[in-house]
C-alpha positions, 0 to 999 in steps of 0.5 A: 500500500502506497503512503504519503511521503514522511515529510508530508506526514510532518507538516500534517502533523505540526500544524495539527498539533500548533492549531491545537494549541493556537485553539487553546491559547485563544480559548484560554484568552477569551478571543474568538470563543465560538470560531475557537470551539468550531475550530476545535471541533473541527481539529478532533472530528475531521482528522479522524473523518480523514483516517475513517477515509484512508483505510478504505483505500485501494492499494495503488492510492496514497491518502491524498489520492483517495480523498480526492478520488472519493471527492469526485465521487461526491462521497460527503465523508471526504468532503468532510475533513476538506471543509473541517480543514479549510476551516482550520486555515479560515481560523488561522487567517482571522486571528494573524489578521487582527495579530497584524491589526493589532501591532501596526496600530500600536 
């Protein structure tokens, strides 16, 4: 069975577990508590919905292929963690944004 490549692995995971604790600082903050909790639940339920995906693949597919192999078969389970990791990155966007905000008014 193919797999992605060890780096790819690493990039996954680094920003898995920075958006956690980026979620928990925030929360802990009091800033953006409902984006927080949504991107919360997002980082614990769409990875999984991608590991559920990943072990049905075939053999000649990686994880990266058969999301997009059943993306195009309109299977709502691999739209899933495409939306829940979109989100993640919305998430990031608005709080480097108001960061930036923040500092150049200062």
């Amino acid at each position: 069975m193919e797999t992605l490549p060890v780096w790819v692995l690493v990039i996954y995971y680094l920003f898995l577990l920075t958006s956690l604790l980026g979620i928990l600082f925030s929360l802990f903050q009091k800033k953006f508590i409902g984006y927080s909790l949504v991107a919360l639940l997002m980082l614990l339920t769409a990875p999984l919905m991608f590991l559920w995906i990943a072990l049905g693949r075939a053999e000649s597919f990686n994880e990266f292929e058969w999301l997009i192999n059943q993306i195009g078969r309109g299977s709502i389970a691999a739209i899933y963690p495409v939306a829940g990791f979109l989100y993640l990155f919305f998430w990031w966007g608005l709080i480097l944004k108001t960061k930036i905000k923040s500092t150049q008014v200062r």
